[in-house]
Every structure is written in structure tokens, then in C-alpha cells.
Wavefront OBJ file of the C-alpha trace (Angstrom):
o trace
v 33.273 7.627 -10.077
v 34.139 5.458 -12.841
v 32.503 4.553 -16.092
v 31.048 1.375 -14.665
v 30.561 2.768 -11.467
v 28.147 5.562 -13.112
v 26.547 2.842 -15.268
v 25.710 0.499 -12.169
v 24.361 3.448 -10.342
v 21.604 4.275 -13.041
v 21.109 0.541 -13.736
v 20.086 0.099 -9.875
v 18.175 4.169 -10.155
v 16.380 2.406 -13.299
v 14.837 -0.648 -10.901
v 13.679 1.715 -8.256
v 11.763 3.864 -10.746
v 10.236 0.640 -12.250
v 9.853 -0.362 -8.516
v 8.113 2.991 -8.047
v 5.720 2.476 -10.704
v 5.134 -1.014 -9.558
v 4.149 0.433 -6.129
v 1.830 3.351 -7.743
v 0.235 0.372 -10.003
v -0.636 -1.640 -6.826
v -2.087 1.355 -4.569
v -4.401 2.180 -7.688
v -5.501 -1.940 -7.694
v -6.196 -1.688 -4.254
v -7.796 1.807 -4.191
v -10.317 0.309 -7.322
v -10.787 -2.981 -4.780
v -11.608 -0.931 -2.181
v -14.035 1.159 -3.957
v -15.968 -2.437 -4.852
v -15.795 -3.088 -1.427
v -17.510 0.344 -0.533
v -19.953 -0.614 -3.360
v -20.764 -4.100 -1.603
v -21.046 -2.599 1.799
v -23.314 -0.279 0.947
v -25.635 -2.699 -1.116
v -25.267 -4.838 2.009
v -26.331 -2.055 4.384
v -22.935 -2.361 6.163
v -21.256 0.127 7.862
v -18.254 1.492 5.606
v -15.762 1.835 8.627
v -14.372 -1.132 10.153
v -11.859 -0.140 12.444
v -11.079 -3.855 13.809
v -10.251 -4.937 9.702
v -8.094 -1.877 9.456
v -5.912 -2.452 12.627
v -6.162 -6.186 11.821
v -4.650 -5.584 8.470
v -1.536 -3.179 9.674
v -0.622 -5.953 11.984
v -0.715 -8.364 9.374
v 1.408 -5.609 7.232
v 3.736 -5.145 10.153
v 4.242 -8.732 10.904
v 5.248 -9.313 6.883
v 7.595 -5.943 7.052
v 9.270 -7.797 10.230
v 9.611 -11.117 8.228
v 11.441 -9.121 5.824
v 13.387 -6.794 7.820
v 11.521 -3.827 7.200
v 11.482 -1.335 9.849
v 7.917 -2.148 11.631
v 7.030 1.327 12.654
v 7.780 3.160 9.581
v 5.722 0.339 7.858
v 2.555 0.867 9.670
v 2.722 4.641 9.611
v 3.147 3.724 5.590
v -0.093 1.120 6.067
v -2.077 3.398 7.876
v -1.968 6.112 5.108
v -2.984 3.264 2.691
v -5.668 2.408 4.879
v -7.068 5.750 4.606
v -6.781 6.486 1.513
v -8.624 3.389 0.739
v -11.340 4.135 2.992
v -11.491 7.202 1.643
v -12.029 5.479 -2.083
v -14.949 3.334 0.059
v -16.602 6.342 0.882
v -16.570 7.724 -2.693
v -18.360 4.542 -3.816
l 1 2 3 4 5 6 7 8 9 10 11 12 13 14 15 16 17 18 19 20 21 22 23 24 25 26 27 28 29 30 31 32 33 34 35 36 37 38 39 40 41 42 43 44 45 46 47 48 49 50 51 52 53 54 55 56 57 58 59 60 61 62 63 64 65 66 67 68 69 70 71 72 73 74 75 76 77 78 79 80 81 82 83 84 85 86 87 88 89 90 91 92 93
């Protein structure tokens, strides 16, 4: 490979590890909102699991991966384990 060839490679490695960190950033946002949002159900006497919101936000997740030409199904297996973790973080609240 040449010089520039080696440079462009760890230019482009360089913006998936700040990609990467972007992504780790965002699941710990939405991991803190969900926690507030175990917090509020709970105050509310709601139940924490909501299995209609969850599906209904996968779809939603899908549908944007298939606007973007994401693979659908390997998106909502990806959703699904952010679903639960979240609801996991609801249950800690």
C-alpha cells in the first residue's frame, strides 16, 4: 500500500473511532433518559414495561435504517438490545 494509501486508511479508521465514541455517548444519553423515565413511571404508578412502545419504537428504528439503506433486520436485532438495556436502566430507577 502506498504512503497515501496508508494515510487515507487511518484517516477513515480515525472517523469510525470518533463515530464509535459518538455511538457510546448517545446509548449513555438514552440509558440516563430512560432511567428518568423509570423514575416518572414509578412516581406515576405506571407499569415500567410497555411492550407496545418498545415494538413501536424498533419499527420506527427499522423504517429510518430502511430510509437509509441500512440492513432492516440487523437493525432491529441492534434496537432490540438497546431496548433492553434501557429497560433494564428503567428498572434500576
Amino acid at each position: 500500500m502506498s504512503a497515501g494509501g496508508e494515510a487515507r486508511l487511518e484517516g477513515l479508521r480515525a472517523g469510525i473511532a470518533r463515530l464509535d465514541e459518538s455511538l457510546i455517548a448517545l446509548l449513555a444519553e438514552r440509558v440516563s433518559l430512560a432511567r428518568e423515565v423509570g423514575a416518572e413511571k414509578r412516581a406515576a404508578g405506571l407499569p415500567r414495561l410497555d411492550p407496545a412502545r418498545e415494538a413501536a419504537v424498533v419499527r420506527h428504528g427499522t423504517s429510518l435504517a430502511r430510509g437509509v439503506g441500512l440492513d432492516e433486520e440487523e437493525v432491529r436485532e441492534i434496537l432490540w438490545r438497546v431496548v433492553g438495556l434501557c429497560r433494564r436502566a428503567q428498572e434500576e430507577a
